[in-house]
C-alpha positions as MATLAB code, in Angstrom:
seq = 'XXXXXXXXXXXXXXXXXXXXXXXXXXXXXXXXXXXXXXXXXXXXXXXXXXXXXXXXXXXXXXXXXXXXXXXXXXXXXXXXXXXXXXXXXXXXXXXXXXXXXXXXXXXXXXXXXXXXXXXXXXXXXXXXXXXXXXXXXXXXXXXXXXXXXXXXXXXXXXXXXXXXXXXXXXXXXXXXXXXXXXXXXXXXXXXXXXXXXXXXXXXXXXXXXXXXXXXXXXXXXXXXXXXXXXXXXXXXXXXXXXXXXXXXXXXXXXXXXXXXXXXXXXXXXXXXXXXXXXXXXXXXXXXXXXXXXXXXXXXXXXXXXXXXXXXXXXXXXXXXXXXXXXXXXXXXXXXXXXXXXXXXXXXXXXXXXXXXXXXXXXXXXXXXXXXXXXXXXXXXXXXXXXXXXXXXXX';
ca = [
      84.421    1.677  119.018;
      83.029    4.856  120.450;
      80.231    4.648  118.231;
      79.818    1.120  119.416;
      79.696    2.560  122.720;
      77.146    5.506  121.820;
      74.866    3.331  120.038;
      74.660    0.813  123.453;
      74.134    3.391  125.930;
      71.814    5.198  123.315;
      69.911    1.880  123.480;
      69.836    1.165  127.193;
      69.108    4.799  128.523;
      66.953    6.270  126.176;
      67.490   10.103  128.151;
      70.898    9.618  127.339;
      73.247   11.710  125.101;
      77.579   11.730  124.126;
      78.461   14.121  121.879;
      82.336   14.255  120.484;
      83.163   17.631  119.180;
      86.303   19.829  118.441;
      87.999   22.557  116.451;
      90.956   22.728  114.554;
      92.419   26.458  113.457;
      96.003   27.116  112.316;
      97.558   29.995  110.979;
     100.768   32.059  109.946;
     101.714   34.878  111.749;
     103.861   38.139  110.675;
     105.533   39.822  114.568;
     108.116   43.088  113.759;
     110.357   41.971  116.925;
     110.619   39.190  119.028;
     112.519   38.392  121.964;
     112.464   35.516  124.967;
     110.317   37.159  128.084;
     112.508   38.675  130.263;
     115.273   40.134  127.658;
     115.651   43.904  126.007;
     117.704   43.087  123.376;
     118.677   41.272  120.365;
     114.445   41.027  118.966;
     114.378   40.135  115.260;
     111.122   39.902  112.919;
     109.683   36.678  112.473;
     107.104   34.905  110.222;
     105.911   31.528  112.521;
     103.087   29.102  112.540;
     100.427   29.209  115.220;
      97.908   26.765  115.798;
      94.631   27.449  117.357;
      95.421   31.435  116.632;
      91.335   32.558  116.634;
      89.812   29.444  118.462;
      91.859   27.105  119.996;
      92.630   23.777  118.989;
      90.655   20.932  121.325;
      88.976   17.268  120.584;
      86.164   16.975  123.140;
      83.063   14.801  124.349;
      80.477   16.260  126.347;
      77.484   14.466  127.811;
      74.032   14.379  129.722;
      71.960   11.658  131.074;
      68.278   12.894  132.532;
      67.414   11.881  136.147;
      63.472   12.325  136.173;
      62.333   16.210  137.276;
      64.199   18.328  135.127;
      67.578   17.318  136.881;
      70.877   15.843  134.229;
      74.015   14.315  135.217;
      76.310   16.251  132.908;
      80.189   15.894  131.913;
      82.643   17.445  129.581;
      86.085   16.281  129.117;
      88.229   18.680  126.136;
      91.310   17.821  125.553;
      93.624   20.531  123.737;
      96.482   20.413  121.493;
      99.111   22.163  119.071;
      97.891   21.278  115.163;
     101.436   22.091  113.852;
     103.131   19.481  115.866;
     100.496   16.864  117.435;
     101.855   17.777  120.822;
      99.389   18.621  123.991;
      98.613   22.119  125.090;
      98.837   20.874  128.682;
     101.756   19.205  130.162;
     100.403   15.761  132.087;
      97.129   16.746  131.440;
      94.897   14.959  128.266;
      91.816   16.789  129.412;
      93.799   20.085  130.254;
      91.220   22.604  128.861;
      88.057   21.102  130.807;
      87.201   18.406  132.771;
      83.932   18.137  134.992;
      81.169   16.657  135.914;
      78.159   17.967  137.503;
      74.436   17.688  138.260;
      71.599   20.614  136.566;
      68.026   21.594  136.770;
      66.394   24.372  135.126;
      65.177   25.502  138.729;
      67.762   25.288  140.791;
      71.606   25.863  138.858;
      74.176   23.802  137.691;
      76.856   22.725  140.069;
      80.022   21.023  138.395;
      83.571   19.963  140.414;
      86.748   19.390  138.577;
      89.402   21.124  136.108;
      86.989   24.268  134.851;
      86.698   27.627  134.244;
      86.101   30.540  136.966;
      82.965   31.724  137.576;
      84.471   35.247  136.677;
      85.686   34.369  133.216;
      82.053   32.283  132.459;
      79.743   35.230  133.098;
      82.378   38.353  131.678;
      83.903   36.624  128.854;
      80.648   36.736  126.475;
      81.173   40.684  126.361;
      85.122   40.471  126.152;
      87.462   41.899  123.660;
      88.044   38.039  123.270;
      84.871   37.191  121.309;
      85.905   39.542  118.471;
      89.185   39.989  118.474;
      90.216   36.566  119.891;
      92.396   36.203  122.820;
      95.667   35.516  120.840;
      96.116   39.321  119.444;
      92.322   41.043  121.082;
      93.514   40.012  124.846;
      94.222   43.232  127.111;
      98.181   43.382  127.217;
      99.100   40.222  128.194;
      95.979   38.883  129.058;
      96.267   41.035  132.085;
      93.086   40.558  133.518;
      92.107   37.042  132.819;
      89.812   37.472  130.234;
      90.853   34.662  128.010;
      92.349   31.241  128.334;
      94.478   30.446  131.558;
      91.710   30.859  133.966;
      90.679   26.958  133.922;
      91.359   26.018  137.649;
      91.845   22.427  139.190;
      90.415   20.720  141.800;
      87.525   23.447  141.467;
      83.796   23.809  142.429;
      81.432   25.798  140.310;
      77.568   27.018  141.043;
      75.841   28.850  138.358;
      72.203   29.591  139.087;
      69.516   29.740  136.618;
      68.871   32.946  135.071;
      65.688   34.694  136.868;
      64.609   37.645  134.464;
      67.923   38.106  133.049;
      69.413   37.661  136.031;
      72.623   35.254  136.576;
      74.760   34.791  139.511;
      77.985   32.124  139.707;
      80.460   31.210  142.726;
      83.437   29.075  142.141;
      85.718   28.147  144.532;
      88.882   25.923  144.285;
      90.612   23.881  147.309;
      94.831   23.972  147.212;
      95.133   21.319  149.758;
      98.137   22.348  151.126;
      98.983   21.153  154.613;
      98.454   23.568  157.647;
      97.076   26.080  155.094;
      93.303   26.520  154.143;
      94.198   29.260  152.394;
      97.208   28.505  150.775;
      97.105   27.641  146.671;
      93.318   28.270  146.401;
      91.100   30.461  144.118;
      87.626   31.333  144.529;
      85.539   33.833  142.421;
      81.952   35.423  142.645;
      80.314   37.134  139.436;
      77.270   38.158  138.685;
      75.075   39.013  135.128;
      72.064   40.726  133.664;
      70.524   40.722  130.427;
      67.723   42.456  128.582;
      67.035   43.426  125.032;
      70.003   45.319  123.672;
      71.942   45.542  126.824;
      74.067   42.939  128.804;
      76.695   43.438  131.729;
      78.247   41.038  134.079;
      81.195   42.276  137.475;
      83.295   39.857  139.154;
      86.372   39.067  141.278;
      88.900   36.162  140.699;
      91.267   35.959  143.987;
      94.344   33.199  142.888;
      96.465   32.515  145.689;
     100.011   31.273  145.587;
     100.599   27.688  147.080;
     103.951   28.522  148.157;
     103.628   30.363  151.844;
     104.160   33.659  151.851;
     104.821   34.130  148.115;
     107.647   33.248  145.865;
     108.011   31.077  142.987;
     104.752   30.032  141.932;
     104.123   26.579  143.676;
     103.003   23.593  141.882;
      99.777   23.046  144.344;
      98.365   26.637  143.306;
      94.904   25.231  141.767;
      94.810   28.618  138.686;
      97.678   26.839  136.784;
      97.870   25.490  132.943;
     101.833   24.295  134.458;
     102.795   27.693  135.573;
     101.920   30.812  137.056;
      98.703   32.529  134.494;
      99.525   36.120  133.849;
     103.324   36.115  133.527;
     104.217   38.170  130.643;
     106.392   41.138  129.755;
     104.141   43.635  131.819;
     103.896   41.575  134.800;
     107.088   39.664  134.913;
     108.351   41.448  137.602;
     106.044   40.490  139.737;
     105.590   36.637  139.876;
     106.762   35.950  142.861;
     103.194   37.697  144.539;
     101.484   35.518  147.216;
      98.372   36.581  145.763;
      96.722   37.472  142.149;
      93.402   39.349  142.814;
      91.105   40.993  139.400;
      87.672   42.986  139.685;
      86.375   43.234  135.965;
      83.300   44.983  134.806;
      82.059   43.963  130.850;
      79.067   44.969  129.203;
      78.020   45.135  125.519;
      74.941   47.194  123.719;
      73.177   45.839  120.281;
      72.522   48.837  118.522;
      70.747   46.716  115.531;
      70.732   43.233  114.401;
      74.334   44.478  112.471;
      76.126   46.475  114.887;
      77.286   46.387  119.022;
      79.525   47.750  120.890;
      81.474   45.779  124.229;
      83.131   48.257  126.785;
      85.547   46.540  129.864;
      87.072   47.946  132.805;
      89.444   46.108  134.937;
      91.422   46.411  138.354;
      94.276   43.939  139.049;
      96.395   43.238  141.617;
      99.782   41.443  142.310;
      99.959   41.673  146.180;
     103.099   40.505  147.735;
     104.362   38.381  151.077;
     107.106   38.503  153.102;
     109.406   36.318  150.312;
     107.963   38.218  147.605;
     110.990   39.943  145.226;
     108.866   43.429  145.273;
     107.202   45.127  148.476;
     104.310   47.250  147.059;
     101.467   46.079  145.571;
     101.318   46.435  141.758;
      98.522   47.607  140.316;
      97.138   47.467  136.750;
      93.886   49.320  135.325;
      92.935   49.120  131.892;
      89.520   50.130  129.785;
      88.480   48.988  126.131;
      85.937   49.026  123.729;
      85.208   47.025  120.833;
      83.018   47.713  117.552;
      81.693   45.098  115.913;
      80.191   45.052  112.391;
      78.101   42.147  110.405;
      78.288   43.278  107.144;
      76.753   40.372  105.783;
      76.048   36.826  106.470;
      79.621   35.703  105.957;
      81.368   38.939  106.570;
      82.179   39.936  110.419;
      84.648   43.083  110.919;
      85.726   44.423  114.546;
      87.851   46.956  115.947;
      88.790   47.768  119.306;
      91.458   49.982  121.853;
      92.526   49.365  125.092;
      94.572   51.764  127.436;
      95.805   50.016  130.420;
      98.012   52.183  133.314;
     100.531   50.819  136.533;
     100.232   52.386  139.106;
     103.668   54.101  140.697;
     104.705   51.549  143.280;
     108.435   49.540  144.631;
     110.775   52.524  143.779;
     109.224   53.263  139.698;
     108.675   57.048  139.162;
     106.921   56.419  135.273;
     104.284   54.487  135.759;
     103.804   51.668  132.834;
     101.542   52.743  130.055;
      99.988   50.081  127.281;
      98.466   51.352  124.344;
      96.454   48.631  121.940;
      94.713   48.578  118.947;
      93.209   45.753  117.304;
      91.680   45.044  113.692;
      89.641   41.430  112.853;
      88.171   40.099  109.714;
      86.659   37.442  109.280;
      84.521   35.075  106.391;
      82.451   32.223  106.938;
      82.850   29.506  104.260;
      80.084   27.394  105.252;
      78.512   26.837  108.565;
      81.275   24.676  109.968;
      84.295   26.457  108.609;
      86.059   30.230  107.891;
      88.694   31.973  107.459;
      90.194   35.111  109.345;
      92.551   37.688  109.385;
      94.030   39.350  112.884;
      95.932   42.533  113.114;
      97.378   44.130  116.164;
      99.787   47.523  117.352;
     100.845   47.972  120.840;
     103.315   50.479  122.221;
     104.351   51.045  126.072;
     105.748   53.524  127.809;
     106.992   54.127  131.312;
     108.843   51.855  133.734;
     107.996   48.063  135.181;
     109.943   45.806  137.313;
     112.180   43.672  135.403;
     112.274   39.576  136.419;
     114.498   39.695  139.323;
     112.020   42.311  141.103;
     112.664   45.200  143.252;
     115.222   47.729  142.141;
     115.179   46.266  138.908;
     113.946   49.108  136.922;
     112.882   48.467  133.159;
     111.735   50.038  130.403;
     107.655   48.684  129.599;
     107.780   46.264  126.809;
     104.846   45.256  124.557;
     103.117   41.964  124.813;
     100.359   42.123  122.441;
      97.045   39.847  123.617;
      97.887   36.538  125.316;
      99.618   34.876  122.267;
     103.258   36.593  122.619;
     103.323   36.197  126.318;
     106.442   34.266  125.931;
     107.953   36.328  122.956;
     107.039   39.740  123.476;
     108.983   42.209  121.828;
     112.902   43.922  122.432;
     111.262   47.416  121.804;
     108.771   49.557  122.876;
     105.913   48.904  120.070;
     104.512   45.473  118.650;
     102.816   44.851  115.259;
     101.337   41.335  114.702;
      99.313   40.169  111.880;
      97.872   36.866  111.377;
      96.111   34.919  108.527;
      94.336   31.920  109.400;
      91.304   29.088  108.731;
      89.016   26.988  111.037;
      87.105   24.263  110.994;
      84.596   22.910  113.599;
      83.254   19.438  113.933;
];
Protein backbone atom coordinates (compact mmCIF):
# COMPACT_ATOMS: atom_id res chain seq x y z
CA UNK A 1 0.00 0.00 0.00
CA UNK A 2 2.63 2.56 0.78
CA UNK A 3 4.18 1.96 -2.39
CA UNK A 4 0.78 2.42 -3.90
CA UNK A 5 0.78 5.60 -2.20
CA UNK A 6 4.47 6.68 -3.30
CA UNK A 7 3.98 5.78 -6.77
CA UNK A 8 0.53 8.25 -6.88
CA UNK A 9 1.97 11.16 -5.29
CA UNK A 10 5.27 10.43 -7.30
CA UNK A 11 2.91 10.77 -10.30
CA UNK A 12 0.87 13.82 -9.39
CA UNK A 13 3.73 16.07 -7.90
CA UNK A 14 6.58 15.41 -9.83
CA UNK A 15 8.97 17.66 -6.98
CA UNK A 16 7.82 15.24 -4.67
CA UNK A 17 9.78 12.66 -2.58
CA UNK A 18 8.84 9.76 0.66
CA UNK A 19 11.52 7.94 1.67
CA UNK A 20 10.99 4.93 4.44
CA UNK A 21 14.17 4.14 6.18
CA UNK A 22 15.40 2.48 9.49
CA UNK A 23 18.02 0.56 11.42
CA UNK A 24 17.99 -2.43 13.27
CA UNK A 25 21.21 -3.27 15.76
CA UNK A 26 21.12 -5.81 18.61
CA UNK A 27 23.66 -7.08 20.72
CA UNK A 28 24.86 -9.05 23.93
CA UNK A 29 26.32 -7.36 26.60
CA UNK A 30 28.90 -8.60 29.46
CA UNK A 31 28.33 -5.72 32.94
CA UNK A 32 30.69 -6.94 36.25
CA UNK A 33 27.79 -5.55 38.70
CA UNK A 34 24.48 -4.48 38.40
CA UNK A 35 22.06 -3.05 40.62
CA UNK A 36 18.41 -1.08 40.34
CA UNK A 37 19.28 2.95 40.39
CA UNK A 38 19.07 4.09 43.63
CA UNK A 39 20.50 0.86 45.66
CA UNK A 40 24.30 0.08 47.08
CA UNK A 41 23.98 -3.32 47.49
CA UNK A 42 23.28 -6.74 46.43
CA UNK A 43 24.92 -5.96 42.35
CA UNK A 44 25.61 -9.28 40.60
CA UNK A 45 27.32 -9.77 37.00
CA UNK A 46 25.14 -10.16 34.22
CA UNK A 47 25.27 -11.22 30.52
CA UNK A 48 21.81 -9.42 28.82
CA UNK A 49 20.57 -8.57 25.41
CA UNK A 50 20.44 -4.99 24.20
CA UNK A 51 18.87 -3.82 21.24
CA UNK A 52 19.87 -0.78 19.39
CA UNK A 53 23.37 -0.93 21.57
CA UNK A 54 25.60 1.26 18.71
CA UNK A 55 22.65 2.88 16.70
CA UNK A 56 19.40 2.71 17.87
CA UNK A 57 16.66 0.78 16.66
CA UNK A 58 13.89 3.10 14.57
CA UNK A 59 11.52 2.49 11.29
CA UNK A 60 11.13 5.95 9.73
CA UNK A 61 9.73 7.99 6.63
CA UNK A 62 11.02 11.24 5.85
CA UNK A 63 9.81 13.53 3.09
CA UNK A 64 10.06 16.79 0.87
CA UNK A 65 7.81 18.35 -1.58
CA UNK A 66 9.45 21.61 -3.55
CA UNK A 67 7.42 24.89 -3.46
CA UNK A 68 9.02 26.89 -6.50
CA UNK A 69 12.31 29.20 -5.31
CA UNK A 70 14.41 26.93 -3.57
CA UNK A 71 11.81 26.60 -0.63
CA UNK A 72 10.54 22.45 0.50
CA UNK A 73 7.86 21.47 2.74
CA UNK A 74 9.74 18.82 4.70
CA UNK A 75 8.62 16.05 7.38
CA UNK A 76 10.12 13.22 9.29
CA UNK A 77 8.23 10.93 11.44
CA UNK A 78 10.81 7.88 13.24
CA UNK A 79 9.34 5.73 15.19
CA UNK A 80 11.69 3.66 17.68
CA UNK A 81 11.58 0.36 19.19
CA UNK A 82 13.23 -2.59 21.30
CA UNK A 83 14.36 -5.53 18.54
CA UNK A 84 14.49 -8.16 21.37
CA UNK A 85 10.91 -7.81 22.29
CA UNK A 86 8.84 -5.77 19.49
CA UNK A 87 7.90 -3.34 22.20
CA UNK A 88 8.15 0.72 21.65
CA UNK A 89 11.00 2.77 22.97
CA UNK A 90 8.45 5.46 23.84
CA UNK A 91 5.53 4.98 26.01
CA UNK A 92 2.21 6.53 24.02
CA UNK A 93 4.32 7.75 21.54
CA UNK A 94 4.70 5.73 17.80
CA UNK A 95 6.79 8.56 16.48
CA UNK A 96 8.71 9.04 19.89
CA UNK A 97 12.23 9.62 18.41
CA UNK A 98 11.15 12.46 15.81
CA UNK A 99 8.30 13.97 14.58
CA UNK A 100 8.21 17.37 12.54
CA UNK A 101 7.42 19.15 9.92
CA UNK A 102 8.87 22.22 8.59
CA UNK A 103 9.48 24.59 5.66
CA UNK A 104 13.55 25.12 4.05
CA UNK A 105 15.42 27.21 1.62
CA UNK A 106 18.98 27.18 0.95
CA UNK A 107 18.93 31.07 1.71
CA UNK A 108 17.14 31.55 4.46
CA UNK A 109 17.21 28.19 7.21
CA UNK A 110 15.09 25.53 7.99
CA UNK A 111 12.40 26.05 10.54
CA UNK A 112 10.60 22.75 11.80
CA UNK A 113 7.80 22.55 14.95
CA UNK A 114 7.04 19.35 16.67
CA UNK A 115 8.68 16.35 18.77
CA UNK A 116 12.65 17.10 17.76
CA UNK A 117 15.89 17.44 18.81
CA UNK A 118 17.54 20.66 20.58
CA UNK A 119 19.30 22.93 18.74
CA UNK A 120 22.24 22.20 21.25
CA UNK A 121 22.45 18.48 20.65
CA UNK A 122 22.06 19.12 16.46
CA UNK A 123 25.08 21.40 16.10
CA UNK A 124 27.53 19.60 19.18
CA UNK A 125 26.66 16.09 18.67
CA UNK A 126 28.69 15.64 15.22
CA UNK A 127 31.99 16.13 17.38
CA UNK A 128 30.67 14.03 20.46
CA UNK A 129 32.16 11.09 22.16
CA UNK A 130 28.78 9.66 20.77
CA UNK A 131 29.79 9.32 17.10
CA UNK A 132 32.62 6.91 18.02
CA UNK A 133 31.99 5.44 20.92
CA UNK A 134 28.15 5.43 20.72
CA UNK A 135 26.03 6.81 23.38
CA UNK A 136 25.19 3.41 25.07
CA UNK A 137 28.90 2.82 26.66
CA UNK A 138 30.93 6.39 24.88
CA UNK A 139 28.20 8.82 26.71
CA UNK A 140 29.89 11.10 29.53
CA UNK A 141 28.76 9.33 32.89
CA UNK A 142 25.35 9.05 32.57
CA UNK A 143 24.82 10.99 29.70
CA UNK A 144 25.42 13.89 31.95
CA UNK A 145 25.42 16.53 29.62
CA UNK A 146 22.95 15.65 26.99
CA UNK A 147 25.03 14.63 24.40
CA UNK A 148 23.14 11.64 23.22
CA UNK A 149 19.59 10.47 23.03
CA UNK A 150 16.98 12.04 25.55
CA UNK A 151 17.26 15.50 24.29
CA UNK A 152 14.21 15.12 21.68
CA UNK A 153 11.73 17.77 23.11
CA UNK A 154 7.86 18.09 22.44
CA UNK A 155 5.80 20.63 21.41
CA UNK A 156 9.19 22.31 20.13
CA UNK A 157 10.28 24.98 17.56
CA UNK A 158 13.56 24.73 15.77
CA UNK A 159 15.52 27.46 13.39
CA UNK A 160 18.69 26.38 11.86
CA UNK A 161 20.17 28.90 9.45
CA UNK A 162 22.09 28.10 6.44
CA UNK A 163 25.68 27.78 6.81
CA UNK A 164 27.48 31.20 5.60
CA UNK A 165 31.31 30.29 5.20
CA UNK A 166 31.24 27.61 7.64
CA UNK A 167 29.23 29.34 9.71
CA UNK A 168 25.94 27.76 11.46
CA UNK A 169 23.73 29.15 14.03
CA UNK A 170 20.35 27.21 15.56
CA UNK A 171 17.62 28.41 18.24
CA UNK A 172 15.07 26.03 19.53
CA UNK A 173 12.63 26.79 21.82
CA UNK A 174 9.82 24.59 23.34
CA UNK A 175 6.34 25.91 24.90
CA UNK A 176 5.16 23.84 28.38
CA UNK A 177 1.77 25.30 28.33
CA UNK A 178 1.20 25.25 31.74
CA UNK A 179 -1.45 27.56 33.11
CA UNK A 180 -0.38 30.92 34.82
CA UNK A 181 3.22 29.94 33.92
CA UNK A 182 5.14 31.02 30.68
CA UNK A 183 7.92 29.68 32.04
CA UNK A 184 6.97 26.71 33.61
CA UNK A 185 7.85 23.07 31.71
CA UNK A 186 9.67 24.78 28.78
CA UNK A 187 13.14 24.36 27.15
CA UNK A 188 14.81 26.55 24.82
CA UNK A 189 18.45 26.29 23.49
CA UNK A 190 20.84 28.53 21.33
CA UNK A 191 24.08 26.94 19.63
CA UNK A 192 26.20 27.97 17.32
CA UNK A 193 29.01 26.16 14.66
CA UNK A 194 31.99 26.71 12.44
CA UNK A 195 33.72 24.69 10.05
CA UNK A 196 36.81 24.82 7.88
CA UNK A 197 39.25 22.33 6.51
CA UNK A 198 40.51 20.16 9.33
CA UNK A 199 38.87 21.97 12.12
CA UNK A 200 35.19 22.09 13.39
CA UNK A 201 33.67 23.44 16.80
CA UNK A 202 30.20 24.19 17.82
CA UNK A 203 29.04 25.94 21.98
CA UNK A 204 25.64 25.86 23.21
CA UNK A 205 23.18 26.03 26.13
CA UNK A 206 20.10 23.71 26.70
CA UNK A 207 17.92 25.34 29.70
CA UNK A 208 15.00 22.35 30.62
CA UNK A 209 12.66 23.58 33.03
CA UNK A 210 10.53 21.54 35.36
CA UNK A 211 6.66 21.77 34.75
CA UNK A 212 5.93 21.26 38.26
CA UNK A 213 6.19 24.95 40.10
CA UNK A 214 8.88 25.41 42.02
CA UNK A 215 10.54 22.01 41.48
CA UNK A 216 9.78 18.55 42.63
CA UNK A 217 8.91 15.46 40.95
CA UNK A 218 9.42 15.90 37.43
CA UNK A 219 5.93 16.95 35.97
CA UNK A 220 4.39 15.31 33.09
CA UNK A 221 3.95 18.83 31.04
CA UNK A 222 7.90 19.39 31.13
CA UNK A 223 8.35 19.43 27.11
CA UNK A 224 12.52 17.57 27.48
CA UNK A 225 10.83 14.20 28.38
CA UNK A 226 11.10 10.54 26.60
CA UNK A 227 8.25 9.69 29.85
CA UNK A 228 10.47 10.91 32.56
CA UNK A 229 12.87 13.25 33.75
CA UNK A 230 16.35 12.97 30.98
CA UNK A 231 19.46 12.80 33.05
CA UNK A 232 18.41 10.71 36.06
CA UNK A 233 21.04 8.26 36.71
CA UNK A 234 23.29 7.10 39.53
CA UNK A 235 25.35 10.47 39.51
CA UNK A 236 22.48 12.69 39.42
CA UNK A 237 19.79 10.85 41.23
CA UNK A 238 19.90 12.92 44.01
CA UNK A 239 18.95 15.64 42.42
CA UNK A 240 15.69 15.15 40.37
CA UNK A 241 13.57 16.99 42.06
CA UNK A 242 15.53 20.50 40.49
CA UNK A 243 13.13 23.13 39.04
CA UNK A 244 15.57 23.60 36.45
CA UNK A 245 18.26 21.50 34.23
CA UNK A 246 20.66 24.05 32.57
CA UNK A 247 24.12 22.58 30.23
CA UNK A 248 26.80 24.89 28.40
CA UNK A 249 28.86 22.39 26.15
CA UNK A 250 31.78 23.24 24.00
CA UNK A 251 32.82 20.24 21.14
CA UNK A 252 35.25 20.48 18.56
CA UNK A 253 37.16 17.87 16.49
CA UNK A 254 40.59 18.24 14.25
CA UNK A 255 41.30 15.86 10.99
CA UNK A 256 44.79 15.32 11.19
CA UNK A 257 44.66 13.16 7.73
CA UNK A 258 42.08 11.46 5.77
CA UNK A 259 42.81 8.36 8.62
CA UNK A 260 43.05 9.99 11.83
CA UNK A 261 41.00 12.95 14.18
CA UNK A 262 40.77 13.76 17.29
CA UNK A 263 37.15 15.26 19.17
CA UNK A 264 37.80 17.18 22.54
CA UNK A 265 34.36 18.29 24.83
CA UNK A 266 33.97 20.37 27.74
CA UNK A 267 30.81 20.66 29.61
CA UNK A 268 29.13 22.70 32.56
CA UNK A 269 25.84 21.40 34.04
CA UNK A 270 23.58 22.43 36.37
CA UNK A 271 20.70 21.02 38.59
CA UNK A 272 19.34 24.29 40.19
CA UNK A 273 16.75 23.87 42.79
CA UNK A 274 13.22 25.66 44.04
CA UNK A 275 11.69 26.11 47.06
CA UNK A 276 10.17 22.16 47.00
CA UNK A 277 13.32 20.95 45.72
CA UNK A 278 14.81 17.85 48.16
CA UNK A 279 18.47 19.64 47.99
CA UNK A 280 19.21 23.53 48.50
CA UNK A 281 22.50 24.15 46.57
CA UNK A 282 22.94 23.99 43.19
CA UNK A 283 24.78 20.89 41.90
CA UNK A 284 27.22 21.24 39.62
CA UNK A 285 28.91 18.83 37.18
CA UNK A 286 32.08 19.56 34.84
CA UNK A 287 33.54 17.04 32.77
CA UNK A 288 36.29 17.09 29.68
CA UNK A 289 37.04 14.23 27.04
CA UNK A 290 38.79 13.40 24.13
CA UNK A 291 38.41 10.85 21.62
CA UNK A 292 40.96 9.24 18.99
CA UNK A 293 39.73 7.92 16.15
CA UNK A 294 41.53 5.62 13.67
CA UNK A 295 40.43 4.31 9.95
CA UNK A 296 42.62 1.68 9.48
CA UNK A 297 41.10 0.63 6.44
CA UNK A 298 37.97 0.79 4.51
CA UNK A 299 36.10 -1.59 6.77
CA UNK A 300 38.13 -1.21 9.87
CA UNK A 301 37.25 1.90 12.32
CA UNK A 302 39.02 1.82 15.94
CA UNK A 303 38.44 4.69 18.69
CA UNK A 304 39.44 5.41 22.07
CA UNK A 305 38.54 8.00 24.37
CA UNK A 306 38.65 9.37 28.45
CA UNK A 307 36.52 11.49 30.18
CA UNK A 308 37.06 13.03 33.75
CA UNK A 309 34.00 14.61 35.02
CA UNK A 310 34.08 16.49 38.82
CA UNK A 311 30.86 17.74 41.40
CA UNK A 312 31.31 20.41 42.75
CA UNK A 313 31.12 20.50 46.91
CA UNK A 314 27.58 21.66 47.51
CA UNK A 315 24.16 20.60 50.15
CA UNK A 316 26.36 19.40 53.12
CA UNK A 317 29.07 16.82 50.76
CA UNK A 318 32.73 17.43 51.81
CA UNK A 319 34.24 14.81 48.73
CA UNK A 320 33.19 16.07 45.87
CA UNK A 321 32.03 13.21 43.19
CA UNK A 322 34.74 12.15 40.84
CA UNK A 323 33.99 9.95 37.40
CA UNK A 324 36.71 8.45 35.70
CA UNK A 325 35.90 6.77 31.98
CA UNK A 326 37.56 5.04 29.49
CA UNK A 327 36.21 3.76 26.41
CA UNK A 328 37.48 1.25 23.57
CA UNK A 329 35.29 0.74 19.98
CA UNK A 330 35.81 -1.52 17.08
CA UNK A 331 34.14 -1.74 14.50
CA UNK A 332 33.87 -3.69 10.67
CA UNK A 333 31.82 -2.84 7.88
CA UNK A 334 30.39 -5.90 6.05
CA UNK A 335 29.02 -4.18 3.17
CA UNK A 336 27.73 -0.73 2.78
CA UNK A 337 24.46 -1.31 4.58
CA UNK A 338 25.60 -3.53 7.39
CA UNK A 339 28.61 -4.18 10.28
CA UNK A 340 29.48 -5.43 13.08
CA UNK A 341 31.01 -3.87 16.38
CA UNK A 342 32.50 -4.41 19.49
CA UNK A 343 32.12 -1.77 22.67
CA UNK A 344 34.21 -1.80 25.75
CA UNK A 345 33.96 0.45 28.72
CA UNK A 346 35.70 1.04 32.63
CA UNK A 347 34.41 3.60 34.92
CA UNK A 348 35.28 4.14 38.56
CA UNK A 349 33.95 7.05 41.01
CA UNK A 350 35.00 8.39 43.87
CA UNK A 351 33.77 10.91 46.39
CA UNK A 352 30.29 11.61 47.73
CA UNK A 353 26.70 12.44 45.84
CA UNK A 354 23.31 12.85 47.17
CA UNK A 355 21.51 9.70 47.39
CA UNK A 356 17.53 9.64 45.98
CA UNK A 357 15.81 11.09 48.88
CA UNK A 358 18.16 14.34 48.63
CA UNK A 359 19.63 16.49 51.21
CA UNK A 360 21.47 14.86 54.06
CA UNK A 361 21.47 11.81 52.24
CA UNK A 362 25.09 11.31 51.81
CA UNK A 363 26.33 8.47 49.34
CA UNK A 364 29.12 7.00 48.14
CA UNK A 365 29.51 7.98 43.89
CA UNK A 366 28.46 5.02 41.94
CA UNK A 367 29.37 4.28 38.29
CA UNK A 368 26.94 4.62 35.48
CA UNK A 369 28.86 3.95 32.45
CA UNK A 370 27.44 6.05 29.11
CA UNK A 371 23.65 6.39 28.91
CA UNK A 372 22.86 2.61 28.53
CA UNK A 373 23.09 1.54 32.42
CA UNK A 374 21.29 4.58 33.59
CA UNK A 375 18.80 2.35 35.15
CA UNK A 376 21.29 -0.47 36.28
CA UNK A 377 24.33 1.14 37.24
CA UNK A 378 26.51 -0.67 39.38
CA UNK A 379 26.56 -1.65 43.58
CA UNK A 380 30.34 -0.66 43.58
CA UNK A 381 32.55 1.90 42.86
CA UNK A 382 33.95 0.73 39.24
CA UNK A 383 31.96 -0.55 36.06
CA UNK A 384 33.27 -2.76 33.20
CA UNK A 385 30.89 -3.28 30.21
CA UNK A 386 31.60 -4.97 27.04
CA UNK A 387 29.37 -5.42 24.20
CA UNK A 388 29.33 -7.43 20.88
CA UNK A 389 26.94 -6.47 18.38
CA UNK A 390 25.68 -6.20 14.38
CA UNK A 391 23.66 -3.59 12.36
CA UNK A 392 21.90 -3.30 9.55
CA UNK A 393 20.49 -0.17 7.78
CA UNK A 394 17.76 0.01 5.24
Amino acid sequence: MLIGLCSIAGSTYAQSSVTLYGIVDTAIVYQNSQTALGSMRGGHSVIKMASGLAYGDRVSLKGEEDLGGGTRAIFTLESGFTLGTGAAQFTDAIFGRQAFVGLSNPQSGTLTAGRQYSAYYTLLMPYSSEIWLRGSFGAHPGDLDALDQPTRVNNSLVYQSPEIHGLRFAGSYAVGGVPGSFNSGSTWSVATSYAAGPVGIAIGILRINNSTPGGGAFGAASTASGGGQIGVSAVTNGYATAQAQQRIAVTGRYIFNPVLDLSLSYSNVQYIPGVNSAFRDTAVWNTAGAVLHYRASSRWDFAVGYSYTRSTRANGITAAAQYQQINVAEYYSLSKWTGIYALQGYQRAHGQTLGSSGAGNFIAATPALGDGFQSTPSSSSSMLAIGIGIYQQF
